[in-house]
N, CA, C and O atoms as CSV, one atom per row, in Angstrom:
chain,resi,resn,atom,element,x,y,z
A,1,UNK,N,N,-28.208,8.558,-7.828
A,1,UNK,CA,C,-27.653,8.965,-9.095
A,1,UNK,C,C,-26.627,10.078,-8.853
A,1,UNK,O,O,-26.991,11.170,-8.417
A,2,UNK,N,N,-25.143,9.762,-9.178
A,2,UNK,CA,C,-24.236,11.053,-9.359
A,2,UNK,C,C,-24.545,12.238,-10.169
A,2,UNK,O,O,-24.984,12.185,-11.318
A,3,UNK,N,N,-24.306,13.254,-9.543
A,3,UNK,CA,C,-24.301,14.167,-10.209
A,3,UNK,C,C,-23.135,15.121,-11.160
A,3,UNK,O,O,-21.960,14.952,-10.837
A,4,UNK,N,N,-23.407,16.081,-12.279
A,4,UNK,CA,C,-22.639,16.324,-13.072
A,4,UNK,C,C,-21.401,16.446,-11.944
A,4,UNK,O,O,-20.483,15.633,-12.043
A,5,UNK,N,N,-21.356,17.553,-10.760
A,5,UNK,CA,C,-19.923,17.295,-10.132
A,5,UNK,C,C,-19.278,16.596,-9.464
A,5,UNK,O,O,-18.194,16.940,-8.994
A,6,UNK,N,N,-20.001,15.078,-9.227
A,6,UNK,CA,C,-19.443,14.108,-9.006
A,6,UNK,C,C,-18.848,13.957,-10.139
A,6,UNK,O,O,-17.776,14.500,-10.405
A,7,UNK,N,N,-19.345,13.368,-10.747
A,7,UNK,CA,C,-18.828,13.280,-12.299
A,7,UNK,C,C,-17.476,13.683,-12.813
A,7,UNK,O,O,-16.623,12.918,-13.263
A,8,UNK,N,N,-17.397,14.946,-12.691
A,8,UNK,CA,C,-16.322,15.893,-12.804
A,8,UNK,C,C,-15.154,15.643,-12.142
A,8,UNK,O,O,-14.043,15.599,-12.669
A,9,UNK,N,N,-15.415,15.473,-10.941
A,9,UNK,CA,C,-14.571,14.876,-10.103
A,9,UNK,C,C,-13.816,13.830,-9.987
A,9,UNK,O,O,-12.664,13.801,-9.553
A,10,UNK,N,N,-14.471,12.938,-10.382
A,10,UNK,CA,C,-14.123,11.493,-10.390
A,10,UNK,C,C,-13.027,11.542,-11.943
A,10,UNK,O,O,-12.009,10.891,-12.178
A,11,UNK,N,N,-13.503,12.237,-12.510
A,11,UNK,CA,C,-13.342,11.916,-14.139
A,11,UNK,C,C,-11.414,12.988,-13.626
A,11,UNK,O,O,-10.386,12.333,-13.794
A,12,UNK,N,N,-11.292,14.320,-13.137
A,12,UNK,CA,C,-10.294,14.768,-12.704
A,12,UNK,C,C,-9.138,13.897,-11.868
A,12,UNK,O,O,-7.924,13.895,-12.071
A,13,UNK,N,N,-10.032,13.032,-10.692
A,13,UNK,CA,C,-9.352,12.057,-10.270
A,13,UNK,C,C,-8.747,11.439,-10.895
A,13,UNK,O,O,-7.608,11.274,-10.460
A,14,UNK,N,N,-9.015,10.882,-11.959
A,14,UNK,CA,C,-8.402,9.600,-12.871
A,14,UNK,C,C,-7.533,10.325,-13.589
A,14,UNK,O,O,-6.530,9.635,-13.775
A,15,UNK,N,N,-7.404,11.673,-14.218
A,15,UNK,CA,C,-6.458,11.852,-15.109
A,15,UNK,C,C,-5.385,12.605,-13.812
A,15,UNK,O,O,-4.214,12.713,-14.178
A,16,UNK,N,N,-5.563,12.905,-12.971
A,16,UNK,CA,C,-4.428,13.459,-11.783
A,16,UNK,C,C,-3.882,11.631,-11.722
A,16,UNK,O,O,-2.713,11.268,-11.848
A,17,UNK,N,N,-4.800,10.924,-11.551
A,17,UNK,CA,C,-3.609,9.412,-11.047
A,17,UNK,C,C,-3.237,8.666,-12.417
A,17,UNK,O,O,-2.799,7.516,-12.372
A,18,UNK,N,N,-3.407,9.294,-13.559
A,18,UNK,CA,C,-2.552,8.813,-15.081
A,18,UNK,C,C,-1.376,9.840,-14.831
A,18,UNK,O,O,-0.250,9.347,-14.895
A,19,UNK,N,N,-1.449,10.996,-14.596
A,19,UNK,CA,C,-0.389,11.990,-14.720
A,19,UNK,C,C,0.845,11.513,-13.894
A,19,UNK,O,O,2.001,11.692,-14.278
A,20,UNK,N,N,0.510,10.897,-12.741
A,20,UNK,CA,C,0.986,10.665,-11.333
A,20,UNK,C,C,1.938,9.258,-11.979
A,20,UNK,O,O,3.163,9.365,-11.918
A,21,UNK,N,N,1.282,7.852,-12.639
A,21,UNK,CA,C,1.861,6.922,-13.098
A,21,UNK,C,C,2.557,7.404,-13.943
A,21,UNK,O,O,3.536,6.658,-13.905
A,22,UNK,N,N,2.800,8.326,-14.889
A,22,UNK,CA,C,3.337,8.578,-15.829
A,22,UNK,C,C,4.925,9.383,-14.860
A,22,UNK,O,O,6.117,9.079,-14.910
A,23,UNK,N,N,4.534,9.952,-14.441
A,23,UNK,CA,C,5.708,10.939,-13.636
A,23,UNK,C,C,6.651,9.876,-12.956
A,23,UNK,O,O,7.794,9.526,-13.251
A,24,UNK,N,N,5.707,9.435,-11.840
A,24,UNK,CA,C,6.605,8.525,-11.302
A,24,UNK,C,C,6.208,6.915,-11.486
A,24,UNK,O,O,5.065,6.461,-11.429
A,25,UNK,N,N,7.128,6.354,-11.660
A,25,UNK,CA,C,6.714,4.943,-12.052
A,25,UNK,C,C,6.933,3.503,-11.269
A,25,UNK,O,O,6.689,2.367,-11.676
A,26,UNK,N,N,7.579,4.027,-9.768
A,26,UNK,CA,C,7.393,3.391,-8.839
A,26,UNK,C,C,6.713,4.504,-7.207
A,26,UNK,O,O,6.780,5.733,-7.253
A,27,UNK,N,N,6.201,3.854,-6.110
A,27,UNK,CA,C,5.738,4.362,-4.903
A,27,UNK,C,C,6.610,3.648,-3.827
A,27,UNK,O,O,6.790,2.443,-3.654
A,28,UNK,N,N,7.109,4.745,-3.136
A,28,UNK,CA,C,8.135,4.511,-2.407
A,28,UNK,C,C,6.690,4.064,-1.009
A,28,UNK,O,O,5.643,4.703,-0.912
A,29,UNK,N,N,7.016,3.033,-0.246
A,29,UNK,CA,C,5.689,2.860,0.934
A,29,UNK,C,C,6.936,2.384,2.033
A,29,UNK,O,O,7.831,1.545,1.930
A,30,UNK,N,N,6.514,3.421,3.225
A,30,UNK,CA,C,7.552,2.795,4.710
A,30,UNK,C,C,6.377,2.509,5.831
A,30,UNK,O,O,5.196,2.851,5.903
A,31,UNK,N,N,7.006,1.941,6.442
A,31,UNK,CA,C,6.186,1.158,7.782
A,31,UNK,C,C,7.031,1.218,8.774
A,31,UNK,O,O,8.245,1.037,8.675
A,32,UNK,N,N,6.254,1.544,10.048
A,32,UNK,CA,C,7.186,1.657,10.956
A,32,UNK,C,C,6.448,0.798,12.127
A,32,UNK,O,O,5.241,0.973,12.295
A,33,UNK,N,N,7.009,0.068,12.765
A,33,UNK,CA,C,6.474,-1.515,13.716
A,33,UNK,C,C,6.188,-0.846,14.754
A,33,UNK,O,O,6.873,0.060,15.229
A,34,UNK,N,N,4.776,-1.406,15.315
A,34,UNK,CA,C,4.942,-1.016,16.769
A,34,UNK,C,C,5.306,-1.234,17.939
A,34,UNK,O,O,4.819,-1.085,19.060
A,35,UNK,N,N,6.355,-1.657,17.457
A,35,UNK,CA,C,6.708,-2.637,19.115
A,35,UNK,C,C,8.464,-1.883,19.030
A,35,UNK,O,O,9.083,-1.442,19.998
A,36,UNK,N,N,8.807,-1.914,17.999
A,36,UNK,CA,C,10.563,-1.538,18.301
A,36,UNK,C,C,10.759,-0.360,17.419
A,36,UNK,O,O,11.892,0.096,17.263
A,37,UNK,N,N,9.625,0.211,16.777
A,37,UNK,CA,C,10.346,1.348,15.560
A,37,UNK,C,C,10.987,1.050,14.515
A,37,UNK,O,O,11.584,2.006,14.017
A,38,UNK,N,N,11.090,0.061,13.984
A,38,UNK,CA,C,12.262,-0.252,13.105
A,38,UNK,C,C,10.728,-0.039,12.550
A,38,UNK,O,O,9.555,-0.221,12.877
A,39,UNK,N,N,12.099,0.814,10.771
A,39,UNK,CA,C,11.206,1.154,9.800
A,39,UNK,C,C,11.561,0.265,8.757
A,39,UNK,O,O,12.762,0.062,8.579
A,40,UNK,N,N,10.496,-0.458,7.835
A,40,UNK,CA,C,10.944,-1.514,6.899
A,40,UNK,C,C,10.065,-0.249,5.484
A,40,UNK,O,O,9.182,0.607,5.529
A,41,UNK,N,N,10.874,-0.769,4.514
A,41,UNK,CA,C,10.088,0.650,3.154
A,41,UNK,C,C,10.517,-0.691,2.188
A,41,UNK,O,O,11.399,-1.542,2.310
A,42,UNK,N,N,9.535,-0.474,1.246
A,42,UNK,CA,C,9.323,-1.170,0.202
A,42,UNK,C,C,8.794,-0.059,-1.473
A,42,UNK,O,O,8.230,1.032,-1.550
A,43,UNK,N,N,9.183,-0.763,-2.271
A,43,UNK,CA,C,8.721,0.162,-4.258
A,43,UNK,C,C,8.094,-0.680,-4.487
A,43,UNK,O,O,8.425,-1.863,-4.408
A,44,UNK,N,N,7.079,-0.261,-4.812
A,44,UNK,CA,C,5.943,-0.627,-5.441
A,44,UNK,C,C,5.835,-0.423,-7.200
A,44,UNK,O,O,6.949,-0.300,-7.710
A,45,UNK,N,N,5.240,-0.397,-7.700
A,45,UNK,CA,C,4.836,0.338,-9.444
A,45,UNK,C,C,4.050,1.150,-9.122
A,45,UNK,O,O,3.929,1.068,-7.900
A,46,UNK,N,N,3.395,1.946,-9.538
A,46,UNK,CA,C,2.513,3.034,-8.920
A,46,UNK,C,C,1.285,2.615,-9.468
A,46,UNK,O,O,0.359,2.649,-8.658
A,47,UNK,N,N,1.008,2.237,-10.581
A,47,UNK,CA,C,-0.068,1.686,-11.243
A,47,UNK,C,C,-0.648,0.506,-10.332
A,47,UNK,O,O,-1.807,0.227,-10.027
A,48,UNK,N,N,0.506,-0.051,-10.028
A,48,UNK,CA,C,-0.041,-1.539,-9.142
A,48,UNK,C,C,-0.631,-0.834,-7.751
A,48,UNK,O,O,-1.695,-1.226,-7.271
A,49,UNK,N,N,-0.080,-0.071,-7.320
A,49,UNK,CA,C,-0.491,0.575,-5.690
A,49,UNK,C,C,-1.793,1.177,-5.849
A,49,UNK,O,O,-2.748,1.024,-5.088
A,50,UNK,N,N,-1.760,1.756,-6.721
A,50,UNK,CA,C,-3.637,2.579,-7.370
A,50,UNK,C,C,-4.358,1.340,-7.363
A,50,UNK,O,O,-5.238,1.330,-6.503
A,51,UNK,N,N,-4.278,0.393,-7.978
A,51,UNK,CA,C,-5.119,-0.982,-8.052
A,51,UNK,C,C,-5.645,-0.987,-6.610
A,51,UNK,O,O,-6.712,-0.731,-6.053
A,52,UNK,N,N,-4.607,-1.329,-6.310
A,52,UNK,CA,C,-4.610,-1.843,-4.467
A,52,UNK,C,C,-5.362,-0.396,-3.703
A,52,UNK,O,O,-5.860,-0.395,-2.578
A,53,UNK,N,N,-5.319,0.263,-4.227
A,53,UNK,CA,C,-5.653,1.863,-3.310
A,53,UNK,C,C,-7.231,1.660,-3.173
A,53,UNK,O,O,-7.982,1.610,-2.199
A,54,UNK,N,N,-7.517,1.518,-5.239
A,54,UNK,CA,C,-8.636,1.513,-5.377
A,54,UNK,C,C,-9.763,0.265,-5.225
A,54,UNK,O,O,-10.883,0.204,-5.731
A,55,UNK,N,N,-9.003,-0.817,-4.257
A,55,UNK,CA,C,-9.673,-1.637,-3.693
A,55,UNK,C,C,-9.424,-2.938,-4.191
A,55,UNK,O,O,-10.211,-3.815,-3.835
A,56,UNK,N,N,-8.435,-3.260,-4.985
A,56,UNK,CA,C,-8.145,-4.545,-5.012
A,56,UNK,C,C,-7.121,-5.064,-4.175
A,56,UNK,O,O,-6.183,-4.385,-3.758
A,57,UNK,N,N,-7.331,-6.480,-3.886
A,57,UNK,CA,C,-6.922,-7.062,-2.209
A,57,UNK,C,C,-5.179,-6.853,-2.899
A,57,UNK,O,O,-4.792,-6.730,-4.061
A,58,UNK,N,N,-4.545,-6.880,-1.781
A,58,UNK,CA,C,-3.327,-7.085,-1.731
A,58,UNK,C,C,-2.741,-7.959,-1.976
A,58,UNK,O,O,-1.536,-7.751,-2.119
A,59,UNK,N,N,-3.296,-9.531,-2.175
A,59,UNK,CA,C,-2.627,-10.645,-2.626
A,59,UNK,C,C,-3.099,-10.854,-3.844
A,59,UNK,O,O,-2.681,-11.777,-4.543
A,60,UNK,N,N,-4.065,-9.979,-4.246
A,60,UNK,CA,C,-4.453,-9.767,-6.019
A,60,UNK,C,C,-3.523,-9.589,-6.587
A,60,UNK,O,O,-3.056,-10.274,-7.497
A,61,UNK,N,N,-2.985,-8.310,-5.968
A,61,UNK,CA,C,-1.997,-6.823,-6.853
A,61,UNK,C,C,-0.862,-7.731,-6.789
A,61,UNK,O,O,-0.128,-7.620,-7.771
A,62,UNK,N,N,-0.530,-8.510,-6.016
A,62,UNK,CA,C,1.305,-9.044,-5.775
A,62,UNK,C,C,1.109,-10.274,-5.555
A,62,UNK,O,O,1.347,-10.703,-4.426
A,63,UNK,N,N,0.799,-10.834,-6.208
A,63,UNK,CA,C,0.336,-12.585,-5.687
A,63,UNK,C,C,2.042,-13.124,-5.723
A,63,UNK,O,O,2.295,-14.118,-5.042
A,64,UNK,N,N,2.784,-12.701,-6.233
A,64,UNK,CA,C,3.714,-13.135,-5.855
A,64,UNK,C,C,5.096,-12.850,-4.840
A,64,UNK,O,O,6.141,-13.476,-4.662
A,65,UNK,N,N,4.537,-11.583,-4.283
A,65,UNK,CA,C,4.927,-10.517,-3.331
A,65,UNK,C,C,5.036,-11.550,-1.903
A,65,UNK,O,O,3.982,-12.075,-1.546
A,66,UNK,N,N,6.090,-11.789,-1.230
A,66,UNK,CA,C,6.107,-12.657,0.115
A,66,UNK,C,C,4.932,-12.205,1.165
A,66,UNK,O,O,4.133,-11.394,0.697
A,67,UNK,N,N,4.762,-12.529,2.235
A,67,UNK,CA,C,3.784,-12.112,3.038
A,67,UNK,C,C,4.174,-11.245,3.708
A,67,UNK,O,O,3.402,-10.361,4.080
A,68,UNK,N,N,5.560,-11.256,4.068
A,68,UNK,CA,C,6.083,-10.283,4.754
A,68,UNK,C,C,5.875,-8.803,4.262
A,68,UNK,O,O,5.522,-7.868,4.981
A,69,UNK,N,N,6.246,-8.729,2.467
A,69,UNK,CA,C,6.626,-7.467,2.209
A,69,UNK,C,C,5.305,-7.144,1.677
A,69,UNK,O,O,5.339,-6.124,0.989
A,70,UNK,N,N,4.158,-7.680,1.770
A,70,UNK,CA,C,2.971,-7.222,1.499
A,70,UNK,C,C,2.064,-6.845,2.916
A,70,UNK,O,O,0.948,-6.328,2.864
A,71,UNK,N,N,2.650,-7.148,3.971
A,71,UNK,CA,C,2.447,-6.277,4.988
A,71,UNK,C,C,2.970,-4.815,5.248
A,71,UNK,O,O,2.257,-3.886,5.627
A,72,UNK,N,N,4.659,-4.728,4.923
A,72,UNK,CA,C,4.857,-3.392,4.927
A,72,UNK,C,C,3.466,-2.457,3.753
A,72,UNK,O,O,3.040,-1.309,3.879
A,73,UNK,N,N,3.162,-3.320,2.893
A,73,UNK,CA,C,2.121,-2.207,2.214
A,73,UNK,C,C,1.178,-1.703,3.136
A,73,UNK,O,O,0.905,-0.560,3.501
A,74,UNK,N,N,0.605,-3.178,3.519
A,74,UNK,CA,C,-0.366,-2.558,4.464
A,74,UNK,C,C,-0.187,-1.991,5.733
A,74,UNK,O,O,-1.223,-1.705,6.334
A,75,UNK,N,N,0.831,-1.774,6.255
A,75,UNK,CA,C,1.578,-1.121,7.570
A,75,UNK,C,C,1.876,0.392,7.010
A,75,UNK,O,O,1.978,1.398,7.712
A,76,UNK,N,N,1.983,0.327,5.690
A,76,UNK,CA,C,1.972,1.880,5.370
A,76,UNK,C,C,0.617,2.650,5.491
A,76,UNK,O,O,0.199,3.542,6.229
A,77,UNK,N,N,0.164,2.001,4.562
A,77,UNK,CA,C,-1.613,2.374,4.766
A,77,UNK,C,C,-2.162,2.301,6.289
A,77,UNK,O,O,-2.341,3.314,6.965
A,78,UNK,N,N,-2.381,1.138,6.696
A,78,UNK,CA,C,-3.313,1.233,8.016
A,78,UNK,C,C,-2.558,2.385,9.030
A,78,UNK,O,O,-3.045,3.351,9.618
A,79,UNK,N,N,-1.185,1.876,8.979
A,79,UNK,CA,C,-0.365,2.917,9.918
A,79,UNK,C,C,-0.086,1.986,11.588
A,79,UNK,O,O,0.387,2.385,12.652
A,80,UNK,N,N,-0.612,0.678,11.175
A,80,UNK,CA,C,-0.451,-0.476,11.905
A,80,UNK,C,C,0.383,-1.414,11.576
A,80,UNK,O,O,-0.042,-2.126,10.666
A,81,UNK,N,N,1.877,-1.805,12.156
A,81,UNK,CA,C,2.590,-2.538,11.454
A,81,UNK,C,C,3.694,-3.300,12.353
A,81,UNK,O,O,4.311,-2.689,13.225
A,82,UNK,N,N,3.852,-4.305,12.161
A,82,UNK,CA,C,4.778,-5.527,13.226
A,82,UNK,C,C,6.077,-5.960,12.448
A,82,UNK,O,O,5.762,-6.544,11.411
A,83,UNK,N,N,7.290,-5.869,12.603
A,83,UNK,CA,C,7.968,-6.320,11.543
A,83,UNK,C,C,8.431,-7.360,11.813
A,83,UNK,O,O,7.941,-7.638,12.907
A,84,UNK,N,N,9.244,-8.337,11.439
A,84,UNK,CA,C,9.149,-9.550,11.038
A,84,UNK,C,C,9.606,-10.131,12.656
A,84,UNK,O,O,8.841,-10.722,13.418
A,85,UNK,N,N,11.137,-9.768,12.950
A,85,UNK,CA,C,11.433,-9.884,14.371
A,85,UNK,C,C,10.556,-10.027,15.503
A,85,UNK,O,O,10.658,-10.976,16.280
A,86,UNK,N,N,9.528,-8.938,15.645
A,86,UNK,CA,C,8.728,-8.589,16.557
A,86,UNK,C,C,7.761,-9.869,16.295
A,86,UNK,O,O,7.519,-10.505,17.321
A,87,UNK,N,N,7.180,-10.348,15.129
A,87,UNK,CA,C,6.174,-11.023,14.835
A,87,UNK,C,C,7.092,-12.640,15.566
A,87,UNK,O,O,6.419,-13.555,16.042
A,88,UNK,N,N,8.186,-12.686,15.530
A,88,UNK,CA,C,8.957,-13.965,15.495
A,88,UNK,C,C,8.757,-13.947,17.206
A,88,UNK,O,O,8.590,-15.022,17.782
A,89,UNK,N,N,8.781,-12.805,17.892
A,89,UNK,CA,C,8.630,-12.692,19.116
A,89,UNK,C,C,7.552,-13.298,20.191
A,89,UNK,O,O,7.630,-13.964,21.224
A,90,UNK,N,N,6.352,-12.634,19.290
A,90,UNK,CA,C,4.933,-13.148,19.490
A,90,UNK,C,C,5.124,-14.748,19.361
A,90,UNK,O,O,5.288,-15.403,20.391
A,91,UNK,N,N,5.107,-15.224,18.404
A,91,UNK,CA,C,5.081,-16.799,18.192
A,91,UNK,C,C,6.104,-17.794,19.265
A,91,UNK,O,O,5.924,-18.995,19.468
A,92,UNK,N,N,7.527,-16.689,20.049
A,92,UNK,CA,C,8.313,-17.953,20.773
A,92,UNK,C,C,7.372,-17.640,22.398
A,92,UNK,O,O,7.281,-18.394,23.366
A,93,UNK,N,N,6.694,-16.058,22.169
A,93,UNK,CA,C,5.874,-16.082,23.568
A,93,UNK,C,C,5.012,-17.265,23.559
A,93,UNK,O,O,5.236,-18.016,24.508
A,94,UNK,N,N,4.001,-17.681,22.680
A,94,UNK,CA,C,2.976,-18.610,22.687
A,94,UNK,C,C,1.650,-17.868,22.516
A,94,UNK,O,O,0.591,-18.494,22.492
């Protein structure tokens, strides 16, 4: 069972990430590959990135988002990221 300052907390959380959608209304997210450095950055909505933050899958939040540019999301987050070239690389190695 949470307690009152969980509670508190959680309840602060949510109005800091309404304040946050309201301010800014897109999230700037960059990725940087590990194989050559090239940095790929993608805008998000900020509302949609909280979804995704707060645990809904990534092909939920953007089902119509390519595969590619829903990796830079997750290349921002994990901090693990291949960009498209590099990935094209892998596949003519075998």
């Amino acid at each position: 069972m949470k307690g009152q300052q969980d509670l508190f907390r959680e309840q602060n959380l949510e109005q800091v990430r309404a304040i946050k959608v309201r301010l800014s209304p897109l999230t700037q997210l960059e990725a940087e590959c590990c194989e050559c450095n090239q940095r790929d950055a993608i805008s998000v909505p900020t509302d949609e990135f909280y979804r995704f933050k707060d645990g809904e899958l990534v092909q939920n939040v953007w089902p119509k988002m390519s595969a590619a540019h829903r990796e830079i999301i997750l290349g921002a987050i994990n901090r693990v990221y291949v960009c498209d070239r590099c990935w094209s690389m892998f596949d003519e190695r075998g």
